[in-house]
C-alpha positions as CSV (number, residue, x, y, z in Angstrom):
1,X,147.3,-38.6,225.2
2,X,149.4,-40.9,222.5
3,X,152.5,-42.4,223.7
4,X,155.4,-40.8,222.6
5,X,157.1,-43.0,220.4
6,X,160.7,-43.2,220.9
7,X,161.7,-46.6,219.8
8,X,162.3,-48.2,216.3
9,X,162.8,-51.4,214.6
10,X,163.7,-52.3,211.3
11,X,161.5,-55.3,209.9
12,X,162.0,-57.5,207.1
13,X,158.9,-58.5,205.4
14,X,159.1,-61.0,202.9
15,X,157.4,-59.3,199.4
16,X,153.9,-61.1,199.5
17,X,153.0,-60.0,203.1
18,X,154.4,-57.0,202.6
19,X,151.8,-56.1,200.2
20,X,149.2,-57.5,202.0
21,X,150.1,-55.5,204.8
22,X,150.3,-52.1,202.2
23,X,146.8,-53.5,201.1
24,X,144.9,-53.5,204.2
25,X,146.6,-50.4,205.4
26,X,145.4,-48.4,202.4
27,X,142.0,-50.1,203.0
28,X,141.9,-48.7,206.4
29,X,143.5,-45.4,205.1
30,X,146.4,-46.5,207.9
31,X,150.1,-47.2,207.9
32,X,151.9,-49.9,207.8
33,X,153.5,-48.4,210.7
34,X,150.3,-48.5,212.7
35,X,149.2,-52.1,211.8
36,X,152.5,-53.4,212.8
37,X,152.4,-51.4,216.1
38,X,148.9,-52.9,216.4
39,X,149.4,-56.1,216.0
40,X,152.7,-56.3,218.5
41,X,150.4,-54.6,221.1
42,X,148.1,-57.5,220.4
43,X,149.7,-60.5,220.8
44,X,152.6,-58.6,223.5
45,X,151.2,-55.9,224.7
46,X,148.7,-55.7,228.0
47,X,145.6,-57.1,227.6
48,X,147.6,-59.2,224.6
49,X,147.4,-62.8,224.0
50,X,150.1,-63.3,226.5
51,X,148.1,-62.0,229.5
52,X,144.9,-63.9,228.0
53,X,147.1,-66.8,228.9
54,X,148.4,-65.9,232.0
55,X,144.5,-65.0,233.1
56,X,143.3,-68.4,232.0
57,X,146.1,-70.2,233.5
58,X,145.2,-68.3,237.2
59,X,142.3,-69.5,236.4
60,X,142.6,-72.7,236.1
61,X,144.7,-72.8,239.8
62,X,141.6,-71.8,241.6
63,X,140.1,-74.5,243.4
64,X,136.3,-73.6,244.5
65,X,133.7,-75.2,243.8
66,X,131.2,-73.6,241.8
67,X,128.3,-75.9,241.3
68,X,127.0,-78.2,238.4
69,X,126.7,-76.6,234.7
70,X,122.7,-76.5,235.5
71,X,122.9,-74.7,238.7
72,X,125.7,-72.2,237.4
73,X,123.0,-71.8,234.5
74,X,120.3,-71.1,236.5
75,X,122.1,-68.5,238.5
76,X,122.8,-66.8,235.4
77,X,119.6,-66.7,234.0
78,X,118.2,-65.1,237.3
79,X,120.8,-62.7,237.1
80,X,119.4,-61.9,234.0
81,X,116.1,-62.0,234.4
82,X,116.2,-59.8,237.4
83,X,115.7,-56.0,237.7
């Protein structure tokens, strides 16, 4: 089920995007509306660029140790390879 949309903002746009925006949401047979809501979600929303960040940066505080690039590619092709 769609979230219930109960929320709203008004945006300023300056003319050229604007129509760039109108542009690809006609292309898509979309609203603005949507392509905005889209691309908030993206870059703020879960799974957004934000918690690509966060993910990488836990991450990057692990300390195991996982092998040389030749043996970590060796595993991988035998998980592959195998049944």
């Amino acid at each position: 089920m769609a979230e219930r949309m109960t929320k709203k903002a008004t945006i300023l746009f300056p003319p050229a995007l604007y129509r760039q925006i109108e542009d690809e949401a006609r292309l898509q047979g979309r609203s603005v509306g949507e392509l905005v809501r889209e691309a908030a979600m993206i870059r703020y929303g879960s799974g957004g660029v934000s918690a690509r960040i966060e993910a990488v940066e836990r991450l990057a505080r692990l300390d195991d140790d996982v092998g040389d690039p030749e043996q970590i590619e060796d595993e991988i092709m035998r998980g592959a390879l195998e049944p």
